[in-house]
C-alpha positions in Angstrom: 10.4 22.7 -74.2 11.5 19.6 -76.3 10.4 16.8 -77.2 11.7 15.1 -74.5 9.4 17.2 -72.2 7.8 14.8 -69.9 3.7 15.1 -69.7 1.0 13.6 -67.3 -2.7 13.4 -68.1 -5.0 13.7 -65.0 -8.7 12.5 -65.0 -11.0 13.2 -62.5 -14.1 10.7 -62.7 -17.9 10.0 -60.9 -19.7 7.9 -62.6 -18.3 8.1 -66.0 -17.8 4.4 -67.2 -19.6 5.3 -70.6 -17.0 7.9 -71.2 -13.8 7.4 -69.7 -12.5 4.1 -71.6 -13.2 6.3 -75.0 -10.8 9.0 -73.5 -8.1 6.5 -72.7 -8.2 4.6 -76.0 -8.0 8.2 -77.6 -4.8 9.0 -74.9 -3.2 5.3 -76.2 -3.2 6.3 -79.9 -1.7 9.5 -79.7 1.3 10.3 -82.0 3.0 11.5 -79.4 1.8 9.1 -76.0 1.6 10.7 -72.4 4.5 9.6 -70.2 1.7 8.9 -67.4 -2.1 8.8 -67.3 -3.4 8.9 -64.1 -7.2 8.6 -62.9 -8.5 10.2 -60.0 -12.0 8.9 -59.0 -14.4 10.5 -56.9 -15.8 6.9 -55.1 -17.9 6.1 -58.5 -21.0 4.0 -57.8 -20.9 2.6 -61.3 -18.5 0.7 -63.5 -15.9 3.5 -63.5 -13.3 1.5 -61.6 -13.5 -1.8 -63.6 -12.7 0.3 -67.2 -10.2 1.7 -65.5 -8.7 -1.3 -64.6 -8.8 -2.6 -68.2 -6.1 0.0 -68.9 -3.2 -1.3 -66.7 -1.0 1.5 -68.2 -2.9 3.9 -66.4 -2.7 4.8 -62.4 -5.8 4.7 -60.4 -6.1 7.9 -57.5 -8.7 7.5 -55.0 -10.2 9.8 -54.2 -13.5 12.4 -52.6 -15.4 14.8 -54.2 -15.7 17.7 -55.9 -14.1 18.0 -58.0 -11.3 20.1 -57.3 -10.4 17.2 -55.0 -9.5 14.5 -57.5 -7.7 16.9 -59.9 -5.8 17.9 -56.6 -4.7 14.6 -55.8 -4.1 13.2 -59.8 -2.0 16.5 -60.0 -0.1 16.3 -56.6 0.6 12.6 -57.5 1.7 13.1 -61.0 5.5 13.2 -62.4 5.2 14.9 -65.8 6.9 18.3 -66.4 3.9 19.5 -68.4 0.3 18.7 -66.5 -2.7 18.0 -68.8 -6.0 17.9 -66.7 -8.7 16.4 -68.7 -12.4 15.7 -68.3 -13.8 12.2 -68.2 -16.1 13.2 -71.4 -13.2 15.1 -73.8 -12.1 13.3 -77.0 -8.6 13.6 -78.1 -7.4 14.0 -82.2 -4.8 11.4 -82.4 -2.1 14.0 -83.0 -3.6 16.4 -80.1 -0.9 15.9 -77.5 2.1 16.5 -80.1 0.6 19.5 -81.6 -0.6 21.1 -78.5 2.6 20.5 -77.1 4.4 21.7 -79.6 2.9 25.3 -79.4 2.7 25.3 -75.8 7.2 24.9 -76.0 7.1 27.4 -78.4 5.3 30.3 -77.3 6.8 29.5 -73.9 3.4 29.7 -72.1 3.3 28.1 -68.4 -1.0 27.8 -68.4 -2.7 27.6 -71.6 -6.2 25.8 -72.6 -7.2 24.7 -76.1 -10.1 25.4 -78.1 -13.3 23.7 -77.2 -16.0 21.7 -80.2 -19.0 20.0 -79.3 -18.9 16.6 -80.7 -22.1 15.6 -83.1 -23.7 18.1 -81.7 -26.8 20.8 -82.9 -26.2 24.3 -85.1 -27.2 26.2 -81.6 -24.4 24.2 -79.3 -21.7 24.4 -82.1 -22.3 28.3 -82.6 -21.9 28.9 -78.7 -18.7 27.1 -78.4 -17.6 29.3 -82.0 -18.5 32.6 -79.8 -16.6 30.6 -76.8 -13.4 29.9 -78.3 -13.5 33.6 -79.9 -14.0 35.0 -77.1 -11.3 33.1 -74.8 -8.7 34.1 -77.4 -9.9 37.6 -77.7 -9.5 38.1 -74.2 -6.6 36.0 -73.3 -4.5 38.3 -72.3 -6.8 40.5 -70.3 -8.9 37.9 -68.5 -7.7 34.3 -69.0 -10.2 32.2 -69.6 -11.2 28.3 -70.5 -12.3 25.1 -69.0 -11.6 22.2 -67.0 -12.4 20.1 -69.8 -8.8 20.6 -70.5 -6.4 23.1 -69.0 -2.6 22.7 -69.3 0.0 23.6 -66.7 3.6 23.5 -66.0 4.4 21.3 -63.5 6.3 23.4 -61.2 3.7 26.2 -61.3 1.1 23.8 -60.1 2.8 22.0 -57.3 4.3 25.8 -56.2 0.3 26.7 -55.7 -2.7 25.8 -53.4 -4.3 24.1 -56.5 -7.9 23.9 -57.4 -10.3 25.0 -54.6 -12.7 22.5 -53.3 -14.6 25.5 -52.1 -15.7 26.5 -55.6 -17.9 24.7 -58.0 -15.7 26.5 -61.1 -12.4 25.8 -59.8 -11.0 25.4 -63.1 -11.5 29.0 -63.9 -10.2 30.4 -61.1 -6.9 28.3 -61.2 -6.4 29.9 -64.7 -6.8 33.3 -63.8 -4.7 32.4 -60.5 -1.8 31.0 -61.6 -1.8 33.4 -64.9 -1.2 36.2 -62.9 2.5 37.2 -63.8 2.9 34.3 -66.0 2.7 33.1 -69.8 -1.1 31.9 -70.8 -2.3 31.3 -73.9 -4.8 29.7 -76.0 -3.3 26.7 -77.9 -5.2 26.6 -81.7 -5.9 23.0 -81.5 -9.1 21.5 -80.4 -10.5 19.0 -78.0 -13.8 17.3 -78.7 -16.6 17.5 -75.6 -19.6 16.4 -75.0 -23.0 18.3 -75.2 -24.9 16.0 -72.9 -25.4 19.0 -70.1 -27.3 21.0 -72.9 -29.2 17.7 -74.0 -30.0 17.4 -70.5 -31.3 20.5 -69.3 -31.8 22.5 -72.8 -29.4 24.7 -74.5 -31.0 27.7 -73.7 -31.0 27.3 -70.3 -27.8 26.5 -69.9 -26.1 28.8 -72.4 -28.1 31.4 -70.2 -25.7 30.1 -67.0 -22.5 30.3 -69.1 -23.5 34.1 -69.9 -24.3 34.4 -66.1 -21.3 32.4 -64.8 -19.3 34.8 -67.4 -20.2 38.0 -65.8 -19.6 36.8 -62.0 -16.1 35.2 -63.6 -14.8 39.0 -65.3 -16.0 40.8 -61.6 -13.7 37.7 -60.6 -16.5 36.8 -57.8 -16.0 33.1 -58.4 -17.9 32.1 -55.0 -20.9 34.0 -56.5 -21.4 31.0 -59.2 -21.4 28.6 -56.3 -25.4 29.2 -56.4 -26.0 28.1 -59.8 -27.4 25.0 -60.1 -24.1 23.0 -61.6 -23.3 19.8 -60.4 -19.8 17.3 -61.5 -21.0 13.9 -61.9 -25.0 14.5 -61.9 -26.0 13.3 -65.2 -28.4 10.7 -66.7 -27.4 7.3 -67.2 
């Protein structure tokens, strides 16, 4: 990879006009831009769309839920050699896209995710995502692992596969291991910023008890079996 290496950032949306503008002024000021930003929305009831629009830089998708759906249709429609799917709620590090880039050419890799810190956040949430991010590069040879807050993929190893499956709720995990299997993935030691608003909704504990849960079904690889945790894209407070 060089630096010529073409790169598209897909984000999925529902609902997410509070966060979304934040993560496209953050994907503007990069050091190293994106070639093409493209937003896939899920048929948001509330402002998503117009703060959208105020970017005219970026493409808008339509688009149906889950999840799975919209990164789908941003990836299927995207142009850049190097895929970077993104949550609505991540931050970026100006410099994020050319240092994660740069390691990602380097070690050759063909999936790879970065490592994941809670933005102003509590001593409990930050300490998870420290286990989290030890853990994921502990293991990442053995059982790739990350999230769909960001997860990076070669272009023609995503188009050359079924995608993310609308049938799971944790379709981002699941692509990983997929379209790991016989391939480079690694995690990339830079970090993207997310937000903590699932814990400040439901309470840590409870769902840092789901991550342990959702972790056990995910090494038995019964992905399907997380489908009954109560998990939902999009259904958060306003």
């Amino acid at each position: 990879m060089n630096l010529n290496t073409s790169v598209s950032l897909v984000i999925p949306t529902f609902n997410e006009e509070a966060n979304v503008g934040l993560l496209l002024s953050d994907a503007g000021r990069q050091t190293r831009p994106a070639d093409e930003v493209i937003v896939a929305d899920a048929g948001s009831e509330d402002d998503t769309v117009a703060v959208v629009r105020r970017h005219p830089e970026v493409t808008l998708v339509r688009t149906t839920p889950p999840v799975a759906c919209g990164r789908n249709a941003g990836g299927r429609k995207a142009s850049g050699e190097v895929l970077i799917f993104l949550d609505a709620d991540v931050r970026l590090p100006a410099s994020f896209l050319e240092d994660f880039l740069a390691e990602f050419g380097r070690r050759r890799l063909d999936v790879a995710c970065p490592l994941y810190r809670p933005q102003n956040s509590t001593p409990a949430i930050r300490g998870f995502h420290t286990v989290f991010n030890l853990a994921t590069r502990a293991f990442e040879n053995l059982l790739p692992s990350g999230g769909g807050n960001c997860i990076a993929v070669r272009a023609e190893v995503f188009q050359s596969s079924r995608g993310f499956d609308p049938t799971l709720k944790f379709d981002d995990i699941e692509l990983i291991r997929r379209l790991s299997r016989g391939r480079r993935f690694g995690i990339v030691e830079q970090p993207v910023y997310v937000s903590d608003r699932r814990y400040r909704e439901r309470g840590a504990g409870r769902v840092i008890a789901g991550y342990a849960l959702m972790g056990l079904f995910f090494a038995l690889g019964k992905f399907e079996w997380a489908n009954h945790i109560d998990y939902e894209f999009g259904a958060h407070e306003r």
